[in-house]
C-alpha positions as CSV (number, residue, x, y, z in Angstrom):
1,X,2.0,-6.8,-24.3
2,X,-0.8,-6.0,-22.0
3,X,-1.8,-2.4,-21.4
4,X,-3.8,0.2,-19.6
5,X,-3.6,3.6,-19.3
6,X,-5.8,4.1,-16.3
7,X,-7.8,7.8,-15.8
8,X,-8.0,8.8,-12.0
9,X,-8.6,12.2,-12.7
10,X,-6.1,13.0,-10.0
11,X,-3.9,14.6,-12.9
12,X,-1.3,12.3,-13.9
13,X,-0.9,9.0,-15.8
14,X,-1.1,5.8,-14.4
15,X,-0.2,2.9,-16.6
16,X,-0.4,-0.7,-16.0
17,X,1.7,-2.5,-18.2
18,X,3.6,-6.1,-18.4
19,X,6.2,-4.0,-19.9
20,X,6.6,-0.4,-19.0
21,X,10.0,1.1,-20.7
22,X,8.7,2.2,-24.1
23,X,6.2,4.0,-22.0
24,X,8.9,5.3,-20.0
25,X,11.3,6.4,-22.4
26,X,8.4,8.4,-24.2
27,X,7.5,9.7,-21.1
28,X,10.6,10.9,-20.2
29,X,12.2,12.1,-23.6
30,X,8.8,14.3,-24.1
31,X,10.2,16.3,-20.8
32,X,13.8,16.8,-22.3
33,X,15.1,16.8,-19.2
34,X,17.5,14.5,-17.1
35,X,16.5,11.6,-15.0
36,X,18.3,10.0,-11.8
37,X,16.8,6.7,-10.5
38,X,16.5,6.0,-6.9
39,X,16.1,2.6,-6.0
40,X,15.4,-0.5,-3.7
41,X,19.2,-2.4,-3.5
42,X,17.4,-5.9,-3.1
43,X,18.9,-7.9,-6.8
44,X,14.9,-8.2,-8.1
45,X,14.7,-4.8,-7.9
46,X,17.9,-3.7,-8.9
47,X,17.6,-5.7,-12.2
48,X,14.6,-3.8,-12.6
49,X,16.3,-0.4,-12.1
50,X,19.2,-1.4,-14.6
51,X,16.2,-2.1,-17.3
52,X,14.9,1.1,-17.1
53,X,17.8,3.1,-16.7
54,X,18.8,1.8,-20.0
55,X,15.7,2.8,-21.7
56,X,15.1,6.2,-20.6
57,X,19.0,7.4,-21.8
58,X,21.2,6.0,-18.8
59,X,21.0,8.1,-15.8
60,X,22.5,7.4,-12.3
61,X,21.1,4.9,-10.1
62,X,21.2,5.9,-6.5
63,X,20.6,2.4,-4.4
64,X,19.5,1.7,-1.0
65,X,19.1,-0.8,1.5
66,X,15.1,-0.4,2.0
67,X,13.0,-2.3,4.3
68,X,10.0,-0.9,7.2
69,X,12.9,-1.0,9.4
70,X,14.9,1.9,7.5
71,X,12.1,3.6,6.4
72,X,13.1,6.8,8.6
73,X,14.7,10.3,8.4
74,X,17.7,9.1,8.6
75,X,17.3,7.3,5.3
76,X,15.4,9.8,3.5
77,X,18.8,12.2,5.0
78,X,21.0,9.5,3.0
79,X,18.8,9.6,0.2
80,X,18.7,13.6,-0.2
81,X,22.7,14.4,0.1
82,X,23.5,11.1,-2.4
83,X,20.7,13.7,-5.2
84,X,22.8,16.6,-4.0
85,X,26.4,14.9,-4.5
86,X,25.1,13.6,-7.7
87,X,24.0,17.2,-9.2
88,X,20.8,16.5,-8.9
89,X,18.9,20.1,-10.3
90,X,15.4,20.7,-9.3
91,X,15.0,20.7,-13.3
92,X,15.6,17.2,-12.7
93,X,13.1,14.0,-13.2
94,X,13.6,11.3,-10.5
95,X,12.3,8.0,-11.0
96,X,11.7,5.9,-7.8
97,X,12.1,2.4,-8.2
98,X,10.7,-0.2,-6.0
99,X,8.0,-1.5,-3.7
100,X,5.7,0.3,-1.0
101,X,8.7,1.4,1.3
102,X,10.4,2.7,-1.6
103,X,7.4,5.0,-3.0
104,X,6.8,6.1,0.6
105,X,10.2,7.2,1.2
106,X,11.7,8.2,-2.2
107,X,8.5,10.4,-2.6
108,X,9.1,11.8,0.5
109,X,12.8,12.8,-0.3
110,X,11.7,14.4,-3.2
111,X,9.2,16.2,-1.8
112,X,11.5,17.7,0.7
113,X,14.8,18.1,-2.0
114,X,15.3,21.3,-3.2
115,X,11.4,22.4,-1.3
116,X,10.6,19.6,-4.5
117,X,11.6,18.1,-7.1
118,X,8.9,16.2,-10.2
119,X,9.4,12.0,-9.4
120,X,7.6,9.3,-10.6
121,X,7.0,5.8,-9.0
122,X,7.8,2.8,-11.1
123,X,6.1,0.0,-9.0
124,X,8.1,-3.5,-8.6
125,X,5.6,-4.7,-6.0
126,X,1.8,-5.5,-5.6
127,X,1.9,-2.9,-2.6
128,X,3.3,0.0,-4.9
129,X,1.0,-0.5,-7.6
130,X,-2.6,-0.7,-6.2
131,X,-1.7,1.1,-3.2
132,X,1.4,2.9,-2.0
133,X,2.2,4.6,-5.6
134,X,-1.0,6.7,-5.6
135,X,-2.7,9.5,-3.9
136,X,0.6,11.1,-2.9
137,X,1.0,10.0,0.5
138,X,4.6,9.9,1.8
139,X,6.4,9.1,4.7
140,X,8.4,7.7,7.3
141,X,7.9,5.8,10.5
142,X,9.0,7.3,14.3
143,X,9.6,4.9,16.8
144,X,5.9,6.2,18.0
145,X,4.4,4.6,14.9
146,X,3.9,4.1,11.2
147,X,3.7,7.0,8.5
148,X,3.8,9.5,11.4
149,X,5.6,12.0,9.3
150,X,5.6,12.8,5.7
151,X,3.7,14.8,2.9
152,X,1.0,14.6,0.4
153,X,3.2,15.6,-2.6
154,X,1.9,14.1,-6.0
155,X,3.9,11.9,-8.3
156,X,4.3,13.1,-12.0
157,X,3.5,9.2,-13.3
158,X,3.1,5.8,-12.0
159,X,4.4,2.6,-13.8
160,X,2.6,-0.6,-12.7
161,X,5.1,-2.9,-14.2
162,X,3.3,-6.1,-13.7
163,X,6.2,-8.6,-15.0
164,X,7.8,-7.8,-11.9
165,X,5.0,-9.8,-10.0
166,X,6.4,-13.0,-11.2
167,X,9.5,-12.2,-9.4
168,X,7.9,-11.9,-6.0
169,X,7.7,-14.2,-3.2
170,X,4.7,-16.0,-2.2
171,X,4.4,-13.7,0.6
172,X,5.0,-10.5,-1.0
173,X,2.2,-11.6,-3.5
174,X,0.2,-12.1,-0.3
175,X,1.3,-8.5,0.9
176,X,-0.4,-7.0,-1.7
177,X,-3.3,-9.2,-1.9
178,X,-3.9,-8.0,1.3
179,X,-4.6,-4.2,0.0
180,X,-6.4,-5.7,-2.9
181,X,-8.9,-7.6,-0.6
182,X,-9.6,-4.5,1.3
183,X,-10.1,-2.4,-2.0
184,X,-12.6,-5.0,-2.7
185,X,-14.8,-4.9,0.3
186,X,-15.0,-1.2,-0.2
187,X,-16.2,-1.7,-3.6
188,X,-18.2,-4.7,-3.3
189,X,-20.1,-5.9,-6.1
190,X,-18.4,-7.1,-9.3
191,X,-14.8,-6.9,-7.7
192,X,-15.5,-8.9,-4.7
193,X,-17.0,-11.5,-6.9
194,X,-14.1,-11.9,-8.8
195,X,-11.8,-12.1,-6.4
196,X,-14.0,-15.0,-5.2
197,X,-13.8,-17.1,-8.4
198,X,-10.3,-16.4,-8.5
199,X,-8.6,-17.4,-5.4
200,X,-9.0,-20.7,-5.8
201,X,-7.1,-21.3,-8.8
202,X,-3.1,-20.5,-8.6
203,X,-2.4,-16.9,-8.3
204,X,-0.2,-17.9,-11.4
205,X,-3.1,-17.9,-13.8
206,X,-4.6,-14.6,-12.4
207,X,-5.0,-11.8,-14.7
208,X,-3.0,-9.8,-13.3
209,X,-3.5,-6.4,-15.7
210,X,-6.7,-6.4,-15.1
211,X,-6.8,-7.5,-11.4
212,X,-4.3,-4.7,-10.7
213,X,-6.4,-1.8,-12.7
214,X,-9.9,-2.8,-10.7
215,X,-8.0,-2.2,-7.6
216,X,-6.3,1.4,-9.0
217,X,-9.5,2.6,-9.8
218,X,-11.2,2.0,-6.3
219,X,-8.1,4.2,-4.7
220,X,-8.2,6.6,-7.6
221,X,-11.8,7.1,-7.4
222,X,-11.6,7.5,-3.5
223,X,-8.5,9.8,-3.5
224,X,-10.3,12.3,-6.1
225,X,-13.1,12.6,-4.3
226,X,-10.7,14.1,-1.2
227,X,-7.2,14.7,-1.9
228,X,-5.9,15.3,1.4
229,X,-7.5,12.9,3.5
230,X,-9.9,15.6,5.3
231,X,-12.7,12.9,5.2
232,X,-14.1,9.9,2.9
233,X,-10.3,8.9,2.1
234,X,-10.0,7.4,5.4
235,X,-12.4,4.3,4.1
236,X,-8.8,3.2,2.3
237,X,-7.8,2.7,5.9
238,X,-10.1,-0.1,6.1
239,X,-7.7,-2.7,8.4
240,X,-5.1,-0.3,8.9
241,X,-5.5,0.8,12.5
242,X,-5.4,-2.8,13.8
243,X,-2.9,-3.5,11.1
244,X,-0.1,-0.6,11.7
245,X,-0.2,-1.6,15.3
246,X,0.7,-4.7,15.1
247,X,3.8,-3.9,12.7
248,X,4.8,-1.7,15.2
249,X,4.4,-4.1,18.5
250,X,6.2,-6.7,16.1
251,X,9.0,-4.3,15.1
252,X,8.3,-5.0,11.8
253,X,8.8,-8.3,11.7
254,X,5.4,-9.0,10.7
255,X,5.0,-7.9,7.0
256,X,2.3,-5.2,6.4
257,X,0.2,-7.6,4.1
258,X,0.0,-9.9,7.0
259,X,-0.9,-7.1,9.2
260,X,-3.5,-6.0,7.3
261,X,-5.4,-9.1,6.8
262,X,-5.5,-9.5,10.9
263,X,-6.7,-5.8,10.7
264,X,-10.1,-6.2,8.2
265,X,-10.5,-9.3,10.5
266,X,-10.2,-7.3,13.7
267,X,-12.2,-4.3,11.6
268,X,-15.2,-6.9,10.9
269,X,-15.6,-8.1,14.3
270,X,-15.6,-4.8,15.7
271,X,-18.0,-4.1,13.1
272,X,-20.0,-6.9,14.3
273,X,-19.6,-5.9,18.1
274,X,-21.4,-2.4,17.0
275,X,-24.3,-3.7,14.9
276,X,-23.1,-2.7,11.6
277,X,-22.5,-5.8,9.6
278,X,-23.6,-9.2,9.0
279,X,-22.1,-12.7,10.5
280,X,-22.5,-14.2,6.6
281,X,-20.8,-11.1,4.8
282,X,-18.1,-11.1,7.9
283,X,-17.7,-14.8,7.0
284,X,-17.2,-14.1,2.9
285,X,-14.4,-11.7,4.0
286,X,-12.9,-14.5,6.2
287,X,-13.4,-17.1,3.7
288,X,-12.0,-15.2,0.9
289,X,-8.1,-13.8,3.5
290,X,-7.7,-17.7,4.1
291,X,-8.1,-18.3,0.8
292,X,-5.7,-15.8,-0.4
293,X,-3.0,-17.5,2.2
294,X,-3.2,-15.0,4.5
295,X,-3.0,-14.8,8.8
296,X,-6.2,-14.1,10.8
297,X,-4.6,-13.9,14.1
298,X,-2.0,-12.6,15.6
299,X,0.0,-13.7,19.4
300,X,1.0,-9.7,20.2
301,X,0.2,-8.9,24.0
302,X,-2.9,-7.2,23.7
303,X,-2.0,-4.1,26.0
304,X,1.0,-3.5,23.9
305,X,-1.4,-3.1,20.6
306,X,-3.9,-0.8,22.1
307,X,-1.1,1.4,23.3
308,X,0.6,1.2,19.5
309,X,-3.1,2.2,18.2
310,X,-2.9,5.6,20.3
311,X,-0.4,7.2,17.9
312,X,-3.0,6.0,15.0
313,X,-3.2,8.9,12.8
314,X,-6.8,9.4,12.1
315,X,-7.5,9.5,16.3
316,X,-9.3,12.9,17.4
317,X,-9.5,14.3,20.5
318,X,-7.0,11.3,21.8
319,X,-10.2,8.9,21.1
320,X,-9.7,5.9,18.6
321,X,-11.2,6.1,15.2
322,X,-12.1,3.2,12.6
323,X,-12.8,2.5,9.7
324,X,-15.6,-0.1,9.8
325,X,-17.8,-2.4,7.3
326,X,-21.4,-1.8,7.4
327,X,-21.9,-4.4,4.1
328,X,-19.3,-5.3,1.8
329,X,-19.5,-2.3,-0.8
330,X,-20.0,-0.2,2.3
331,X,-17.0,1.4,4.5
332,X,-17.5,4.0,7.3
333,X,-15.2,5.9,8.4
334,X,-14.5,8.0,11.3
335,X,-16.2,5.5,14.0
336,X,-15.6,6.0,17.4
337,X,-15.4,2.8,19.2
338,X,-15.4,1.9,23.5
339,X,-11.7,0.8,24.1
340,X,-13.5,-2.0,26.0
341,X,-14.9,-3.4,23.0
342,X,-11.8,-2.7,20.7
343,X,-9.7,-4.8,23.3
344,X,-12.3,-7.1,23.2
345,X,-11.2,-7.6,19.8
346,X,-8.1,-7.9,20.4
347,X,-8.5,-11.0,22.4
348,X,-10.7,-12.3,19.5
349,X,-7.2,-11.9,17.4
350,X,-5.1,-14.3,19.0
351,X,-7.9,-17.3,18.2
352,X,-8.5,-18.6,15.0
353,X,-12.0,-18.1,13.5
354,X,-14.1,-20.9,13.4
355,X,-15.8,-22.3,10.2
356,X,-13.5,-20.8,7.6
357,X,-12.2,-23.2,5.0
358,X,-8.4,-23.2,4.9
359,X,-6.5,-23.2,1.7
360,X,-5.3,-26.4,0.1
């Protein structure tokens, strides 16, 4: 079995594992106190759920119908009174099974149950485990846009349990790709050349352990550095601002991993509309989304995006800010851009790029 206890300094254990119940059970037995399991009702994850609620000493498992579209009060509402019905103590340890809605919302209910209550993510997805599991960002979406309330409440422990990758779909592979992809251009270096000699061959033969640790440590080390997203944390919105916009104007019917990659394009060629980055480094980002399967462009009325992008959360002052490349290895955040220009991007969006390879 492979495994990594990954170090993030943020104060709690991350562990990448194929495997993660003995882990688990220790974890859990060492705090002699009673678990519940919240979880995602899709079957994959489900099966998941029933797995670990054997090994940790057979608590309840409280399902839910997930998916962007329920990720709202009205779920995390459902979620709290089904913790209260079940006796659910504030002494209690909740274990959050599931993908990115799941450790946005579940995190959020149990930040808000009882003013709190401790709850650890066990990741099913690619999303959850380099991304949505860490840094303690919850939330839910408002009709207004994504994320638009929530907490930063910390976990107690996060499970990467990487043999529930081979369960996923092509596209929620591709989802999480996505965030991987964008972790990589703001690290640059060693982790966007591997990515590079990797996407060609099947994502089958990846190594997945320690693809999935190189991308933990770029949000760990990011989210240390500022906790409640007062400044440099913004660089891990790198795509984001195009790409929550267009979930929204879709009403969710694009996924976020799609999303995203039609965000870092739209965030490189506003970076390149501004001066800050390079046509050939614009065109190893390019090369490298197509590679991985993934969109760069989108058919969304461009009027209706801007107007989703002005209940972005990291605007000021009601101006649009980005986060844009200035090199890969080198995110700025905070960038104020002329709406003209930005829509001029989003006219870019609905062509394809020229002179990027497309995947076999």
């Amino acid at each position: 079995m492979t495994q990594a206890r990954v170090n993030p300094d943020l104060g709690y254990p991350i562990v990448v594992a194929e495997d993660c119940r003995a882990e688990l059970r220790a974890f859990v037995e060492a705090r002699a106190r009673p678990a519940a399991i919240l979880c995602d009702a899709n079957p994959r994850v489900a099966e998941i759920a029933g797995r670990t609620r054997r090994a940790v000493g057979r608590p309840p498992i409280l399902a839910f119908a997930l998916g962007e579209r329920r990720k709202r009060l009205a779920t995390v509402e459902r979620v709290a009174q089904a913790l209260s019905e079940a006796g659910i103590e504030r002494g209690a340890i909740v274990l959050g099974v599931g993908g990115g809605v799941a450790c946005d919302l579940f995190g959020f209910a149990c930040a808000s149950y009882m003013r709190g209550i401790a709850y650890a993510h066990v990741a099913t997805s690619l999303v959850a485990m380099v991304d949505a599991a860490i840094g303690g960002k919850t939330g839910v979406n408002l009709r207004a846009g994504k994320n638009l309330v929530g907490a930063f409440a910390d976990p107690i422990a996060v499970f990467a349990e990487v043999s529930a990758l081979r369960t996923l779909s092509a596209a929620g592979v591709r989802d999480g790709l996505a965030e991987i992809i964008k972790a990589a251009i703001i690290e640059g270096g060693d982790f966007f050349e591997m990515l590079e000699e990797l996407v060609p061959h099947p994502i089958s033969r990846w190594p997945w352990p320690a693809v999935v640790e190189a991308a933990i440590k770029v949000k760990t080390m990011t989210v240390a550095d500022d906790r409640l997203e007062a400044g440099t944390r913004e660089v891990l919105n790198l795509g984001h601002t195009f790409g929550h916009a267009i979930e929204r104007v879709s009403d969710y019917s694009v996924r976020h991993g799609a999303a995203v990659a039609v965000g870092l394009r739209g965030a490189g060629l506003l970076a390149l509309r501004t001066g800050r980055f390079s046509e050939a480094e614009h065109l190893r980002v390019l090369t490298l989304l197509t590679l991985a399967g993934l969109p760069l462009r989108t058919d969304l009325p461009a009027d209706e995006l801007l107007l989703a992008m002005r209940a972005d959360k990291k605007k000021r002052g009601g101006k649009l800010r980005f986060v844009l490349p200035r090199a890969i290895g080198d995110v700025e955040y905070g960038v104020a851009c002329n709406p003209r220009s930005v829509r001029g991007v989003l006219a870019r969006l609905r062509e394809a790029p020229g002179s990027v390879r497309a995947r076999r």
